[in-house]
PQR file with spaces between the fields and no chain letter, atoms N, CA, C, O and H, PARSE charges and radii, in Angstrom:
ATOM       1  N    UNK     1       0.844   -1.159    0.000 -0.4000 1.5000
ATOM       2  CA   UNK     1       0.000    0.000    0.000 -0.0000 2.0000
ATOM       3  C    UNK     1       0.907    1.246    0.000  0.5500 1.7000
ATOM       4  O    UNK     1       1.873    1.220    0.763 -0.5500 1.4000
ATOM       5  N    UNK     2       0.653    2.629   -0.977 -0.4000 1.5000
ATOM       6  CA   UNK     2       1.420    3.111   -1.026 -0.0000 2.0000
ATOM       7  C    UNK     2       0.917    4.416   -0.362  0.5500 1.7000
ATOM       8  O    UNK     2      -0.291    4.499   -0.582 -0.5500 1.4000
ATOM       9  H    UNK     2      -0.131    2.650   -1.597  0.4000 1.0000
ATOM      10  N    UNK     3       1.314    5.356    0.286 -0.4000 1.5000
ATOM      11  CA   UNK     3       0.612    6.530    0.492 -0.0000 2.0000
ATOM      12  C    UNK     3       1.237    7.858   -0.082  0.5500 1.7000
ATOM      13  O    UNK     3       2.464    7.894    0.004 -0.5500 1.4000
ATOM      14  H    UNK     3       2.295    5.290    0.464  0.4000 1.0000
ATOM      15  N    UNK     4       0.735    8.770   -0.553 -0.4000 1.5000
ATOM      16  CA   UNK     4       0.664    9.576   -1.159 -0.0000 2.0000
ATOM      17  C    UNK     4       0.955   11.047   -0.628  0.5500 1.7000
ATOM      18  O    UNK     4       0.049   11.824   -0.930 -0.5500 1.4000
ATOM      19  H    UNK     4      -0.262    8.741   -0.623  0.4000 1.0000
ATOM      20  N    UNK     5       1.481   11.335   -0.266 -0.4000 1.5000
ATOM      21  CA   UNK     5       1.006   13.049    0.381 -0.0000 2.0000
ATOM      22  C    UNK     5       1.268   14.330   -0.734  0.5500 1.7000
ATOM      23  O    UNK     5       2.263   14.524   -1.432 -0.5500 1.4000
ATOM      24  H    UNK     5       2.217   10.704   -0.020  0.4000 1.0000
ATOM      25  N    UNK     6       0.358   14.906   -0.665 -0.4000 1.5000
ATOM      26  CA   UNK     6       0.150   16.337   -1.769 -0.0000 2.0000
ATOM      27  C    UNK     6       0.323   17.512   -0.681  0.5500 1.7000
ATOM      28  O    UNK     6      -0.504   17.698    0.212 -0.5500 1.4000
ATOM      29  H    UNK     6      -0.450   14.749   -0.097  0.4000 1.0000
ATOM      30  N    UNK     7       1.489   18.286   -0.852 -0.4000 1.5000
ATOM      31  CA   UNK     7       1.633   19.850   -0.306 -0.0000 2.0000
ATOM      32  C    UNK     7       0.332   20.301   -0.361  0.5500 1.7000
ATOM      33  O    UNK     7      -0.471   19.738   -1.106 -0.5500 1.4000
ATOM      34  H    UNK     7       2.160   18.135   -1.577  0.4000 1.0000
ATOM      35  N    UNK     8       0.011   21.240    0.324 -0.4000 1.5000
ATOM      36  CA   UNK     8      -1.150   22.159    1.122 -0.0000 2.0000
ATOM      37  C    UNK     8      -0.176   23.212    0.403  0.5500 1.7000
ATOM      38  O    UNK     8       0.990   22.910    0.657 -0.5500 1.4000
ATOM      39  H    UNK     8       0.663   21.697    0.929  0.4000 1.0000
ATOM      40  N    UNK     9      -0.277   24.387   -0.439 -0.4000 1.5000
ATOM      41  CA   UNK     9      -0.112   25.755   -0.193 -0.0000 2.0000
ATOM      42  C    UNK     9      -1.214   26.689   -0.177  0.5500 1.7000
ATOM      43  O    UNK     9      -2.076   26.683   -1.056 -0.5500 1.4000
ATOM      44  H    UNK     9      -1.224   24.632   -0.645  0.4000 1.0000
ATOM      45  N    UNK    10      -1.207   27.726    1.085 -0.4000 1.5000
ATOM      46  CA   UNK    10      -1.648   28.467    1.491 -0.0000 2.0000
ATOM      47  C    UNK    10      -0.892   29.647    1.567  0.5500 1.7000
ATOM      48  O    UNK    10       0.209   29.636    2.117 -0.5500 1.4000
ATOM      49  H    UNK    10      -0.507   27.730    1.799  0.4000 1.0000
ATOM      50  N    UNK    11      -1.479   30.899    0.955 -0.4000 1.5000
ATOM      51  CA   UNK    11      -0.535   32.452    1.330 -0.0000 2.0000
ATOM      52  C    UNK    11      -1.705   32.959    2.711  0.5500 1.7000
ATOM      53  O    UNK    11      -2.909   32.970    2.967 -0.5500 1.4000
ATOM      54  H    UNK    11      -2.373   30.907    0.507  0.4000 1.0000
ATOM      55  N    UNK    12      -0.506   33.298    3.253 -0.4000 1.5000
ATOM      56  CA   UNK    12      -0.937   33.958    4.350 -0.0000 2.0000
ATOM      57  C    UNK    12      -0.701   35.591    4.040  0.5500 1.7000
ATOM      58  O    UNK    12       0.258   36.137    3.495 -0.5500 1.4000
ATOM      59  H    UNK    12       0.472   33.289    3.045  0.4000 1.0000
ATOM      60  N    UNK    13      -2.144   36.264    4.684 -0.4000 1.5000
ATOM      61  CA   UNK    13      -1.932   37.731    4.455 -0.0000 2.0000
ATOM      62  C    UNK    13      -2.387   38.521    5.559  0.5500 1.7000
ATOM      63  O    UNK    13      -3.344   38.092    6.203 -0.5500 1.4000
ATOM      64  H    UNK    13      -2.923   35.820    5.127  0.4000 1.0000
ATOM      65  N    UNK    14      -1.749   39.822    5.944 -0.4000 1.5000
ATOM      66  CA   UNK    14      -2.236   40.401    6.983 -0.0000 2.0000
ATOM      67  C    UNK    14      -3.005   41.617    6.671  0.5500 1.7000
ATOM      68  O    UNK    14      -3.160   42.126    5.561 -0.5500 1.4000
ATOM      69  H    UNK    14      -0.971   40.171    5.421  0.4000 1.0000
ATOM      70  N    UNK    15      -3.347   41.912    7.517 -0.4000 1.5000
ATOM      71  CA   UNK    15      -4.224   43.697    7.154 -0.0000 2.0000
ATOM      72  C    UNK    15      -3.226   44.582    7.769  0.5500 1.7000
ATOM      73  O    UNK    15      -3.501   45.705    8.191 -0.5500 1.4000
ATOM      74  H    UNK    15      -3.221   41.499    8.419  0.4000 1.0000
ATOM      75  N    UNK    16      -2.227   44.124    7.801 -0.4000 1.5000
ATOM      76  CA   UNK    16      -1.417   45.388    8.588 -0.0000 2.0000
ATOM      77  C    UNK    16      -0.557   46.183    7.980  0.5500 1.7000
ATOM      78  O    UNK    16       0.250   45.777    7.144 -0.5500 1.4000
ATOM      79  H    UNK    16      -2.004   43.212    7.458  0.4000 1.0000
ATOM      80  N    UNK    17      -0.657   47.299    8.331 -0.4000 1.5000
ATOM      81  CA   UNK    17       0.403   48.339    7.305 -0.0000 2.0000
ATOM      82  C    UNK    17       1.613   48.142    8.418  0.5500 1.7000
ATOM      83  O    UNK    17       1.691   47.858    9.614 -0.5500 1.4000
ATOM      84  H    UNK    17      -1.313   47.629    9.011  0.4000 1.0000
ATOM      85  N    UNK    18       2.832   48.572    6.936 -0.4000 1.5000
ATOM      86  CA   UNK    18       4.006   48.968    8.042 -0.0000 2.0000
ATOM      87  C    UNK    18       4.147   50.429    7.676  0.5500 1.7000
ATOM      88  O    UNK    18       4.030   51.211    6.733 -0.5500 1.4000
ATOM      89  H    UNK    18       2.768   48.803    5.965  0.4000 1.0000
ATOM      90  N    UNK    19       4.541   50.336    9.269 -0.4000 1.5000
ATOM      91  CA   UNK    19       4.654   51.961    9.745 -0.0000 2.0000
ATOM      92  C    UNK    19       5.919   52.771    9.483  0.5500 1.7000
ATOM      93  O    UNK    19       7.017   52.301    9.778 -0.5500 1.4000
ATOM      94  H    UNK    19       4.636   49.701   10.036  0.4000 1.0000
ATOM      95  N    UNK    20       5.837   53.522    9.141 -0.4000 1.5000
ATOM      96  CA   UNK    20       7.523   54.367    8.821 -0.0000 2.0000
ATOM      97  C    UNK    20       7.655   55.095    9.804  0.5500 1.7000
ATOM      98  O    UNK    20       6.898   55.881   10.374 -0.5500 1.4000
ATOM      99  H    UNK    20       4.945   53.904    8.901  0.4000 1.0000
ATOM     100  N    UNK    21       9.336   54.568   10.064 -0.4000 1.5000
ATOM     101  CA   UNK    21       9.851   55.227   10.988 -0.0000 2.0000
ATOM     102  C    UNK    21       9.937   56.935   11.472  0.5500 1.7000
ATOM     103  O    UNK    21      10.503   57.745   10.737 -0.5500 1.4000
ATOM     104  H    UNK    21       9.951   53.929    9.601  0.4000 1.0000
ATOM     105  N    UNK    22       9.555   57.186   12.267 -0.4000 1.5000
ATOM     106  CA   UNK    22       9.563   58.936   12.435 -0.0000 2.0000
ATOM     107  C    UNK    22      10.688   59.220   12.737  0.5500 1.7000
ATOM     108  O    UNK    22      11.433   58.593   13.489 -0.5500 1.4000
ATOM     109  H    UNK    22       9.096   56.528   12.864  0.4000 1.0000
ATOM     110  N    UNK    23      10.928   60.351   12.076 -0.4000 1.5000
ATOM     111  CA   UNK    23      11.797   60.863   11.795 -0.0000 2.0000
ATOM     112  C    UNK    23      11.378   62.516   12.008  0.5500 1.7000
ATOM     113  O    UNK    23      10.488   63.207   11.513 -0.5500 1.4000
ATOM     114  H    UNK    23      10.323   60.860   11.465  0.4000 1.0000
ATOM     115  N    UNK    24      12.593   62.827   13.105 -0.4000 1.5000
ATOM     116  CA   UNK    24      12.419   64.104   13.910 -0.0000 2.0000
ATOM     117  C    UNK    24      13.609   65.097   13.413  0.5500 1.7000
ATOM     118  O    UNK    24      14.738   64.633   13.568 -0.5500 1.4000
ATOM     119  H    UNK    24      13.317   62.265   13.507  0.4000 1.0000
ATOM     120  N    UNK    25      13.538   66.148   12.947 -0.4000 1.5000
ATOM     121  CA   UNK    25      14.023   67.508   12.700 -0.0000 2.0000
ATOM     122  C    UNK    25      13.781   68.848   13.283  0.5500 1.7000
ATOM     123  O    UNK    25      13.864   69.905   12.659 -0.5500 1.4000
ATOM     124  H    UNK    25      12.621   66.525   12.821  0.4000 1.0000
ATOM     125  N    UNK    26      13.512   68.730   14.383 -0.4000 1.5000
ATOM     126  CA   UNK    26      12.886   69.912   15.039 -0.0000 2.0000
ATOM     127  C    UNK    26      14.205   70.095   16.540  0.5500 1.7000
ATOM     128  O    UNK    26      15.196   69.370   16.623 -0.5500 1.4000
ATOM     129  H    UNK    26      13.445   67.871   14.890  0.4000 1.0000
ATOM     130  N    UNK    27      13.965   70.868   17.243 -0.4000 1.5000
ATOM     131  CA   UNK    27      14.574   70.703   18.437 -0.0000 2.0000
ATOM     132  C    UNK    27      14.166   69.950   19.301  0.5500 1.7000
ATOM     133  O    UNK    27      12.937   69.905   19.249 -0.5500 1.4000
ATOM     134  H    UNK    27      13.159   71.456   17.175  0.4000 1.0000
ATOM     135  N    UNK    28      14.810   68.975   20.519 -0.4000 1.5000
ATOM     136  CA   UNK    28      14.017   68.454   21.319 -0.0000 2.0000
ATOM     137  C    UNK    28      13.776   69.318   22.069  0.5500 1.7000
ATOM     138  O    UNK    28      14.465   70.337   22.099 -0.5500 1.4000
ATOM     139  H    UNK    28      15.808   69.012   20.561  0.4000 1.0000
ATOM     140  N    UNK    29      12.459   69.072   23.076 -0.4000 1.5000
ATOM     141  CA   UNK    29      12.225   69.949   24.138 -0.0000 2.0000
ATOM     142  C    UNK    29      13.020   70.295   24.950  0.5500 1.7000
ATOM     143  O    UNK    29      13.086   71.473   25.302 -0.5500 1.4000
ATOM     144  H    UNK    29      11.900   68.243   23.052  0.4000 1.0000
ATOM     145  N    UNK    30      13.930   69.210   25.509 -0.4000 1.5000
ATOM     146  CA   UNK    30      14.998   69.424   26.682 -0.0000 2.0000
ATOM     147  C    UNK    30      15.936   70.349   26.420  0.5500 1.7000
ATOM     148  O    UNK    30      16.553   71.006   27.259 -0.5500 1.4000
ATOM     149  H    UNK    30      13.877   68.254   25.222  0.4000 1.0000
ATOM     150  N    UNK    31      16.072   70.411   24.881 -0.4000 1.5000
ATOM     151  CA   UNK    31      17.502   71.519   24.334 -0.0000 2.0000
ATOM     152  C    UNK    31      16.564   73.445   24.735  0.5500 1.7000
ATOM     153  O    UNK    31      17.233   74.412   25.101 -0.5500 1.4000
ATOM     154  H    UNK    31      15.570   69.877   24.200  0.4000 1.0000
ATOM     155  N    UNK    32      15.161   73.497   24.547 -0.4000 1.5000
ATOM     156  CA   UNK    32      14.676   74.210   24.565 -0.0000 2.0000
ATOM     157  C    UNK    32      14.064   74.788   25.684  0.5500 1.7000
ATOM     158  O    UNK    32      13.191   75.593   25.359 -0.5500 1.4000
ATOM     159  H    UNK    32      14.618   72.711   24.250  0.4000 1.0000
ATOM     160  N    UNK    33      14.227   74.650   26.938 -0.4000 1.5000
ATOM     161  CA   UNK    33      14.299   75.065   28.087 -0.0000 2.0000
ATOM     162  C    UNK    33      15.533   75.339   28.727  0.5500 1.7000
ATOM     163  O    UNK    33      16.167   74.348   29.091 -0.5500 1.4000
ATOM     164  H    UNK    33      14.936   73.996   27.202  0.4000 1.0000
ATOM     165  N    UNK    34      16.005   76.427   28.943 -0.4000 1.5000
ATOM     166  CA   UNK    34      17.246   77.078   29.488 -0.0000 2.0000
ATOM     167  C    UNK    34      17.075   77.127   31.602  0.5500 1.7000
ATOM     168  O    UNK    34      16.085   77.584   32.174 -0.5500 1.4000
ATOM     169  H    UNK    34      15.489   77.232   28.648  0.4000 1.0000
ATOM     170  N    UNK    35      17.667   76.844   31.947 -0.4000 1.5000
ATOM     171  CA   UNK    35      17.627   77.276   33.669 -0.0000 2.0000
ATOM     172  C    UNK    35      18.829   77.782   34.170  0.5500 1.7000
ATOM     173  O    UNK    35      20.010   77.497   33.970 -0.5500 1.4000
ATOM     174  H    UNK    35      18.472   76.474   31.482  0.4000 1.0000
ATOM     175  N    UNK    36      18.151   78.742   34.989 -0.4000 1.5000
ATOM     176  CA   UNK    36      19.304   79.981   35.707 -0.0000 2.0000
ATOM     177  C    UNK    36      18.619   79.520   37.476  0.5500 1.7000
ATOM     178  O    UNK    36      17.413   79.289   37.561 -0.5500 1.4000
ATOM     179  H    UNK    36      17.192   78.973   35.151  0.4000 1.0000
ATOM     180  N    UNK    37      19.278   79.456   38.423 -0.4000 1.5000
ATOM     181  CA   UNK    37      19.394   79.091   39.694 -0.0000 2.0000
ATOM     182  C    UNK    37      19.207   80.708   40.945  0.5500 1.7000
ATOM     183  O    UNK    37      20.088   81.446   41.386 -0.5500 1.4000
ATOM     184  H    UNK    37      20.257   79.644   38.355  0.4000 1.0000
ATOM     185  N    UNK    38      18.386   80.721   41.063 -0.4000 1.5000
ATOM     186  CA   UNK    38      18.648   82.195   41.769 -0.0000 2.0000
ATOM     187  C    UNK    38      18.618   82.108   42.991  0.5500 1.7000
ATOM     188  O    UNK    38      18.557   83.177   43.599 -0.5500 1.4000
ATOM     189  H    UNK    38      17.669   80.122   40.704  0.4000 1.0000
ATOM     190  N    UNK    39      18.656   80.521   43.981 -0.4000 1.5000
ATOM     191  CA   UNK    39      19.023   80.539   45.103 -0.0000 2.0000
ATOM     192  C    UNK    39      19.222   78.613   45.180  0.5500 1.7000
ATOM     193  O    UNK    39      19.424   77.950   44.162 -0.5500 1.4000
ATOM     194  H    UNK    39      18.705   79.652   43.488  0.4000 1.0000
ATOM     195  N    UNK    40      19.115   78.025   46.531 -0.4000 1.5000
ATOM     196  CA   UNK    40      19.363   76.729   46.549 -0.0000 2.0000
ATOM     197  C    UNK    40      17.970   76.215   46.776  0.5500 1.7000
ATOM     198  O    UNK    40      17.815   75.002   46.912 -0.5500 1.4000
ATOM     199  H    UNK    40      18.951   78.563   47.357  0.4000 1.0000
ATOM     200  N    UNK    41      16.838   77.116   46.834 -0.4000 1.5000
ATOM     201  CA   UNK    41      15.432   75.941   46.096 -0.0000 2.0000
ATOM     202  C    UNK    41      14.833   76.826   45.527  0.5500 1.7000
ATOM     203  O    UNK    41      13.674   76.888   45.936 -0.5500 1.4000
ATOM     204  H    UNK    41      16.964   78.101   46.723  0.4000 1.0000
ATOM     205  N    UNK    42      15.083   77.602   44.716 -0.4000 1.5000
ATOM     206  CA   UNK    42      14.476   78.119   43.455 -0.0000 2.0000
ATOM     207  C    UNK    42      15.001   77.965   42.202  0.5500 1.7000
ATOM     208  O    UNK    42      16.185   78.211   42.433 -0.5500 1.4000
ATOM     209  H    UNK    42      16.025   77.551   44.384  0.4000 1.0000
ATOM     210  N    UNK    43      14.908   77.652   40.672 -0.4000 1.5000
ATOM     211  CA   UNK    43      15.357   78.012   39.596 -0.0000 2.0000
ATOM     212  C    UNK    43      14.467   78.990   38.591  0.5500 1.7000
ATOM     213  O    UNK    43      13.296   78.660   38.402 -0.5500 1.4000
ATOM     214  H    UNK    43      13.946   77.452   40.485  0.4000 1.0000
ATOM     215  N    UNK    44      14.903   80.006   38.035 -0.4000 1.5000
ATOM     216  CA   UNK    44      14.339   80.327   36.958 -0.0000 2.0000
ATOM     217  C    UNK    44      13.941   79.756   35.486  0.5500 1.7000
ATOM     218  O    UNK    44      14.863   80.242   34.831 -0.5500 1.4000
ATOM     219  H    UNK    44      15.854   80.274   38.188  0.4000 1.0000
ATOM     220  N    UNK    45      13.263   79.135   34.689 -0.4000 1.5000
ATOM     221  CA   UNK    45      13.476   78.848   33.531 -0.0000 2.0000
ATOM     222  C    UNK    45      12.763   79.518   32.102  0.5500 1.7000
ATOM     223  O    UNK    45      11.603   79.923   32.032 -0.5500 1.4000
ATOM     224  H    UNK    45      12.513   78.741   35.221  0.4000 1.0000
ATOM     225  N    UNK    46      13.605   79.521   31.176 -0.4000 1.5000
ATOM     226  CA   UNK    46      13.361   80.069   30.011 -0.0000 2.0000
ATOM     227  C    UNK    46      13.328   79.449   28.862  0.5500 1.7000
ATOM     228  O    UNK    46      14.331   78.948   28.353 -0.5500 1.4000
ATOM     229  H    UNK    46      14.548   79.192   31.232  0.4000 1.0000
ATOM     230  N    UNK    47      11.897   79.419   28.223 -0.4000 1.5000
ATOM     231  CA   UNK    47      11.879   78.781   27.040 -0.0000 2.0000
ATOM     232  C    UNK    47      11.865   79.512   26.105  0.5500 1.7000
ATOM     233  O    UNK    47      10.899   80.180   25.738 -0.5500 1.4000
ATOM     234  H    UNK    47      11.082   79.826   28.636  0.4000 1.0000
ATOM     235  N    UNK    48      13.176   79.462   25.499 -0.4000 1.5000
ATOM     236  CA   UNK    48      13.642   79.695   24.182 -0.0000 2.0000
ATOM     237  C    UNK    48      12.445   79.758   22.856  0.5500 1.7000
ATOM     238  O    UNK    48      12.205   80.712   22.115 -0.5500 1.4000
ATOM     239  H    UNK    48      13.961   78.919   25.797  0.4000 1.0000
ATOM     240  N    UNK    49      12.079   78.955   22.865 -0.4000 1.5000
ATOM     241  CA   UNK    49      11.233   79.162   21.194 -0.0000 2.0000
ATOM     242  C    UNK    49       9.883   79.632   21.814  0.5500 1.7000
ATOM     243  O    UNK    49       9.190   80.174   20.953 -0.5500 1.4000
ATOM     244  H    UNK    49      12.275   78.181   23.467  0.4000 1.0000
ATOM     245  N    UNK    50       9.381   79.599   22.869 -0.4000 1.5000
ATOM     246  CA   UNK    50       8.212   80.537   23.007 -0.0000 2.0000
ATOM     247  C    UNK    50       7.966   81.869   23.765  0.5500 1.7000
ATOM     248  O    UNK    50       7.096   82.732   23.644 -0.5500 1.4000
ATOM     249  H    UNK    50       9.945   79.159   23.568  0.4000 1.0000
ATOM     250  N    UNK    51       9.489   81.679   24.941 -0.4000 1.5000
ATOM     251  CA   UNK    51       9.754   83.228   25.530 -0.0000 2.0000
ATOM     252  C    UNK    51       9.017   83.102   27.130  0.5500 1.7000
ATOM     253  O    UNK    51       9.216   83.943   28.006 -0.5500 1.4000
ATOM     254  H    UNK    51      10.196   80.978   25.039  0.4000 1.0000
ATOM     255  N    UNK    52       8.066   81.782   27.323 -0.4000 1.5000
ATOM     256  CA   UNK    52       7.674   81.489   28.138 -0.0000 2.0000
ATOM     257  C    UNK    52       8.354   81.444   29.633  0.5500 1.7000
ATOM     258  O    UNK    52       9.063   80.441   29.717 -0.5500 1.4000
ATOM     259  H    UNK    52       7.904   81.098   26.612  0.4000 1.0000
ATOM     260  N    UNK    53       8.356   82.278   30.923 -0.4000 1.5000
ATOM     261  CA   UNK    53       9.229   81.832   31.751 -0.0000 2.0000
ATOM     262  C    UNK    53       8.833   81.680   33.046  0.5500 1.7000
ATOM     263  O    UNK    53       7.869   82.302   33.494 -0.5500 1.4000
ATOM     264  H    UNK    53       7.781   83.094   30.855  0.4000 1.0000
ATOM     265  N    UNK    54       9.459   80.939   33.674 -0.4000 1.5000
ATOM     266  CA   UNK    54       8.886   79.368   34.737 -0.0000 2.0000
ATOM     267  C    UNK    54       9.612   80.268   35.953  0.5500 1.7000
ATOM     268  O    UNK    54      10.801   80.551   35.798 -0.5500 1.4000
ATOM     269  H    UNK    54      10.241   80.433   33.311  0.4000 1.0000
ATOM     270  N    UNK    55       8.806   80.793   37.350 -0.4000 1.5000
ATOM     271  CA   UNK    55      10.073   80.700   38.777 -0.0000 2.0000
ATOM     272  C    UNK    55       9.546   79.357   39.226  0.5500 1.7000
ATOM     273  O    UNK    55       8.322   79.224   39.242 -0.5500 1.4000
ATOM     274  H    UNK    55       7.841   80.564   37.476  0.4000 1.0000
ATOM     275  N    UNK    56      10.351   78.287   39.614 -0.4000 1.5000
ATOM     276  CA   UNK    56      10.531   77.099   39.996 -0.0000 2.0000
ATOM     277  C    UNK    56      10.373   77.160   40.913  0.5500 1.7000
ATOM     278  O    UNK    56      10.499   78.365   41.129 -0.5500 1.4000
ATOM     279  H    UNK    56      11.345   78.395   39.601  0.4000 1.0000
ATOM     280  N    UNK    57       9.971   76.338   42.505 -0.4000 1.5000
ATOM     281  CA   UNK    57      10.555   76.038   43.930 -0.0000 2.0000
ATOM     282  C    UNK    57       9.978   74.440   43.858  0.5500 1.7000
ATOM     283  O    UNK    57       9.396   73.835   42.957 -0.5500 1.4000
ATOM     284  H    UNK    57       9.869   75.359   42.329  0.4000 1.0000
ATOM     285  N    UNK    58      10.429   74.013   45.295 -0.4000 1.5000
ATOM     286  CA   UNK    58      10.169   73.164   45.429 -0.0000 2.0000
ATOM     287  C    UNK    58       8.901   72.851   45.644  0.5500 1.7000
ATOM     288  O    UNK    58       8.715   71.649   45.458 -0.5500 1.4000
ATOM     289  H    UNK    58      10.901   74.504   46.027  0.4000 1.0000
ATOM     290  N    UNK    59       7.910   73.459   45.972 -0.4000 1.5000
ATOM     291  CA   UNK    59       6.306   73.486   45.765 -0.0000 2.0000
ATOM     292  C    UNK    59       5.596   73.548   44.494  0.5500 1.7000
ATOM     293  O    UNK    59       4.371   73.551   44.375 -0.5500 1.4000
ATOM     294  H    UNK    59       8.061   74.436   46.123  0.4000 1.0000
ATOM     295  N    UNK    60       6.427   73.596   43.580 -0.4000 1.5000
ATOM     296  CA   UNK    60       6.070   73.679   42.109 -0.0000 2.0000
ATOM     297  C    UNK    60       6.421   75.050   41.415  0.5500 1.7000
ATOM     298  O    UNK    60       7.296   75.765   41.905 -0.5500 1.4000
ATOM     299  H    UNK    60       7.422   73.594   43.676  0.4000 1.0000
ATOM     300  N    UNK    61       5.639   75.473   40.106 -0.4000 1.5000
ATOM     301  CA   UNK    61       5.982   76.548   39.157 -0.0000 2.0000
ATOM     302  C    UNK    61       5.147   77.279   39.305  0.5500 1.7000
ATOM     303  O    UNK    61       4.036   77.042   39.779 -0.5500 1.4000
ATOM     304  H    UNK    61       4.929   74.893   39.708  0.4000 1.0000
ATOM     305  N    UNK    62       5.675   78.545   38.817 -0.4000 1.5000
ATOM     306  CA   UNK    62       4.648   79.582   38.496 -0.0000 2.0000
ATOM     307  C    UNK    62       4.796   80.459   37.197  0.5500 1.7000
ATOM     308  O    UNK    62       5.776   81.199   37.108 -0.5500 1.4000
ATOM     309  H    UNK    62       6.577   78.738   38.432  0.4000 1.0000
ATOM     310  N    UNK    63       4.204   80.425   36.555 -0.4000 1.5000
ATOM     311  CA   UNK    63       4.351   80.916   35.278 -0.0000 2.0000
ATOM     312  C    UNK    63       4.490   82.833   35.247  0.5500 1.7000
ATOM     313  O    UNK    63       3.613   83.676   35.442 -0.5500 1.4000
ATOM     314  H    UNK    63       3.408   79.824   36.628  0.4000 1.0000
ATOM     315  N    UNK    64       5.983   82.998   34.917 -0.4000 1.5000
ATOM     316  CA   UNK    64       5.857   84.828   35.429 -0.0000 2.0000
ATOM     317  C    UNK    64       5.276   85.398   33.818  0.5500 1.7000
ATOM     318  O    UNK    64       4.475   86.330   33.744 -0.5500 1.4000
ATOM     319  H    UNK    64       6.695   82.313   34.759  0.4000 1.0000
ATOM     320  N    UNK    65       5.694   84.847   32.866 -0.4000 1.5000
ATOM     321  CA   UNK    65       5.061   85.569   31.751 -0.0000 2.0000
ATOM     322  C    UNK    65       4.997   84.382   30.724  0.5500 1.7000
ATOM     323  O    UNK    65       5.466   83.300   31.077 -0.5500 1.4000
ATOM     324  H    UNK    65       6.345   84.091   32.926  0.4000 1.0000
ATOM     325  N    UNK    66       4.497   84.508   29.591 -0.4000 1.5000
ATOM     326  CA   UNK    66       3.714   83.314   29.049 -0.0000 2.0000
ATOM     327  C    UNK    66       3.002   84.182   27.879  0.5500 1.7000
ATOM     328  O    UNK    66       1.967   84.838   27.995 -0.5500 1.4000
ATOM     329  H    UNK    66       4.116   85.387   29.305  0.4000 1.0000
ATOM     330  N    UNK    67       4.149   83.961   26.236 -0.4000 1.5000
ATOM     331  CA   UNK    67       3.475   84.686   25.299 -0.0000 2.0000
ATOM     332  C    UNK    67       2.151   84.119   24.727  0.5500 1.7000
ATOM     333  O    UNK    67       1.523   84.754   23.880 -0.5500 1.4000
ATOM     334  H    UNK    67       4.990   83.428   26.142  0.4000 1.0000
């Protein structure tokens, strides 16, 4: 008795897109915040691309001006 076997092909397909990698050209944020220290628990900070500026303490921020 002889047996026989016949391949099965099947394509397998997905619904999934591939995603392209992002790709960043801008500044990061971290480069864009400047800090000046005006005692040992306060800092000042200044953001550069919006002019926005932060007095720091250890209780949190306060926004002194904000274009």
């Amino acid at each position: 008795m002889e047996i026989k076997y016949k391949p099965i092909v099947r394509g397998f397909t997905t619904n999934e897109t591939k995603s392209e990698s992002q790709q960043m050209y801008g500044t990061p944020e971290s480069h864009v915040w400047e800090m000046m220290q005006t005692s040992s628990a306060s800092v000042v900070t200044l953001n550069k691309k919006t002019g926005e500026i932060r007095f720091v303490k250890t209780s949190g921020y306060e926004v002194i001006r904000q274009k």
